[in-house]
N, C-alpha and C positions, 0 to 999 in steps of 0.2 A: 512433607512437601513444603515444609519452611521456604526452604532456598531456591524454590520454584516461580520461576513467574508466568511460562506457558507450557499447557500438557496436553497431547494429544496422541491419544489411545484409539487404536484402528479405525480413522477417521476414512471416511466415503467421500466423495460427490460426485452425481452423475447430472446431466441437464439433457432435453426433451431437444434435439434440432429435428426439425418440421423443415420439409420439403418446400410447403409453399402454405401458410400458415393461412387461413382463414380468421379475418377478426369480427363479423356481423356473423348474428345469426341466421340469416338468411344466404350466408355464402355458406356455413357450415351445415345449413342442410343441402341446397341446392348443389354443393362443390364439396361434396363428403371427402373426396378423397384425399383434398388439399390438409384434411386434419391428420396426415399419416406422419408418422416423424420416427426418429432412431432414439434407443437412449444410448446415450455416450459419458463412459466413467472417466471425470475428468483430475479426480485423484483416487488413489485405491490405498488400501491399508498403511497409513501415514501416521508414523509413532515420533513422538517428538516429545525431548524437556529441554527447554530453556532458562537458565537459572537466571537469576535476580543479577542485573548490572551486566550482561553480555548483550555482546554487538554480534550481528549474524548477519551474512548476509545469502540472499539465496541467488542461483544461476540456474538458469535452464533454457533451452531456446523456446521459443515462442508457441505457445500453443500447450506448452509443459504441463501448467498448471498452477504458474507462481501468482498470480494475483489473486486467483480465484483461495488459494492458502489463507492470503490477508486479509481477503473478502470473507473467509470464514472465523478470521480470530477476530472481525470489528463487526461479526454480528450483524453485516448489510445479510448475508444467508448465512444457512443452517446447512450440518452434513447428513446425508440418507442416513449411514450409520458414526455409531463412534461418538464419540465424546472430547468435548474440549473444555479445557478451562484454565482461565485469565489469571492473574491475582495480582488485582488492581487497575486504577485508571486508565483506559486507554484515549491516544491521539495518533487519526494515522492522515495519512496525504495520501491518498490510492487515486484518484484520477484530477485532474488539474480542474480545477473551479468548482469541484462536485460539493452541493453544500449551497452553491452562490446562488443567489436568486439577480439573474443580471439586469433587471429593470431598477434592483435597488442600489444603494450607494456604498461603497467601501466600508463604509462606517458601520453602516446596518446590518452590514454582511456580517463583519467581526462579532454583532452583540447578537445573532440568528445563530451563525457555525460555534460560536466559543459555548452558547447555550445549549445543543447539538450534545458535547464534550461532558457536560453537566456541570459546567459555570456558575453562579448564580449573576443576578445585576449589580452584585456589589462588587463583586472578584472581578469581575469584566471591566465594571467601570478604574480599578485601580489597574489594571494590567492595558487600557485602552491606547494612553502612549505611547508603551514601551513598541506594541506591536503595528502602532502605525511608524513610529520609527525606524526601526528592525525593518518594514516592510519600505522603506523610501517614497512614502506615498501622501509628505503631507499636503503636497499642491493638489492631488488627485482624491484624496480618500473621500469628501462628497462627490463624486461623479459615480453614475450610476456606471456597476464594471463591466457590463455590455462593452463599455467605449474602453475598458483594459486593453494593452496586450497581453499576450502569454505569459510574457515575461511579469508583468504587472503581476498578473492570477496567483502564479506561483508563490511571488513575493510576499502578495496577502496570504494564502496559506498556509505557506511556512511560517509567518509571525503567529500567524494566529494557534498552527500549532505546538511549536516549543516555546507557550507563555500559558499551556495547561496545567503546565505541573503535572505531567502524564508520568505514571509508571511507566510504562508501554510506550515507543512511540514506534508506527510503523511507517515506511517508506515506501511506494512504489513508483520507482525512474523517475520522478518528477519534475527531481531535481536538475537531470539530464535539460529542462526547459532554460534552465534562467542564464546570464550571461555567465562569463567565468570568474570576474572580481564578486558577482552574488554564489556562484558554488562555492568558493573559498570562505566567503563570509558563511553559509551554510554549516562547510566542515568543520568550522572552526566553533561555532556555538554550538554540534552535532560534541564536539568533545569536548568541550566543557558541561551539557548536559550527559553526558556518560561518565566524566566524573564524580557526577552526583551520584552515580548508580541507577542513571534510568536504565531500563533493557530497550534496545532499539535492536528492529529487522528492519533489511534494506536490501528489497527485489532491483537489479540492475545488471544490467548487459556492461558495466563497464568493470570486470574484474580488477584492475588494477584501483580502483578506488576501494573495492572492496578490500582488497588487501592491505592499503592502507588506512584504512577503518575499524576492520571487524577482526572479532577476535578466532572465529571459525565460520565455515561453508559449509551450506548444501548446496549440493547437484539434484533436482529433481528433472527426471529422468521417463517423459510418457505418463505421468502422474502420479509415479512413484516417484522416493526416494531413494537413491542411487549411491550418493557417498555422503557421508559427512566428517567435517575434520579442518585438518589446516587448509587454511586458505588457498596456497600457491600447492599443495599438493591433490587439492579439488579441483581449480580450477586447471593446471596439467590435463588432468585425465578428461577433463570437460571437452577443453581446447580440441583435444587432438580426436576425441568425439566426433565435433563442428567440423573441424577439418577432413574426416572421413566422410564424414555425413553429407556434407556438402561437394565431396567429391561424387558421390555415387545419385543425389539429387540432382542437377543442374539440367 
């Protein structure tokens, strides 16, 4: 598994949706029945290698399963069944600010999330400009990022994650937040760190970026996986999916 950098062998996950959730225990006995819930598998036998220095990116409509994927390779959760494993550093960008504590300052955030990553104070402190610049925040980076925009959020995040030195780096839509001269500046350091051979996944609704990104596609499909392969011949078959789908939904 040299040339491996992610593996996953019949991987599960199901989550508990509750009707109408009781949080006191005085509601969960007096309102029993509020504790009633569905379990729902929100991926099912999911087999995957990802070799060392590919760009991937995954499609699915909404609900698929693709985040909750990333959510299991960065170890926020764990699968019922099945087994995964990494090889090597990971940095991912899954939901905009997650990480910030926004009472604190730009600054602070950077030396909390790059610690997160497994940073030390030294590595942070040497890496500390690069990513306030990368992020265009030096008027801002003591304000506390409460007072960011999105755009702001992103910015910091993204600096803060391609200045890890991640094997791994994972993407979900994020990126979609920041203006368009910063997704440019994005793709553009996205491949120069893929010529280093980092391996980068990147969950997005916009196919055409994927295609000019990544080196193959998945379709996950209901929670499975559906196709994988070239790019513009997954997302064809995705496409016209969508297109039926949303003919017969409306």
């Amino acid at each position: 598994m040299k040339d491996i950098a992610i593996y996953l062998s019949n991987v599960y996950k199901k989550y508990k949706i509750y009707h109408d959730k009781a949080y006191t225990l005085k509601d969960k006995i007096l309102f029993w029945k509020r504790n009633r819930f569905e379990e729902r598998w929100i991926l099912q036998d999911i087999n995957l290698e990802i070799l060392k220095g590919e760009s991937v990116g995954i499609v699915g409509k909404n609900g698929s399963g693709k985040s909750t994927l990333l959510k299991l390779l960065t170890r926020i959760i764990y699968p019922n069944k099945g087994e995964i494993k990494l090889f090597g550093r990971v940095a991912a960008l899954l939901e905009l600010g997650a990480g910030f504590h926004p009472d604190m300052s730009g600054r602070e955030n950077i030396y909390i999330n790059a610690s997160i990553f497994g940073l030390s104070r030294k590595e942070i402190d040497e890496k500390l400009n690069d990513i306030i610049s990368f992020a265009e925040l030096e008027e801002f980076i003591d304000n506390p990022v409460r007072t960011y925009s999105s755009g702001m959020y992103i910015r910091l995040a993204f600096a803060i994650a391609i200045n890890i030195n991640a094997d791994i780096l994972l993407i979900d839509e994020v990126l979609a937040v920041g203006d368009i001269a910063f997704q440019e500046k994005c793709f553009n350091k996205l491949r120069e760190i893929k010529q280093k051979g980092v391996t980068i996944i990147i969950v997005s609704h916009s196919t055409e970026q994927i295609e000019e990104f990544c080196d193959k596609s998945i379709w996950i499909k209901n929670g499975k996986i559906e196709m994988i392969g070239n790019c513009k011949e997954v997302h064809e078959k995705y496409k016209y999916y969508m297109l039926v789908y949303n003919k017969f939904n409306k």
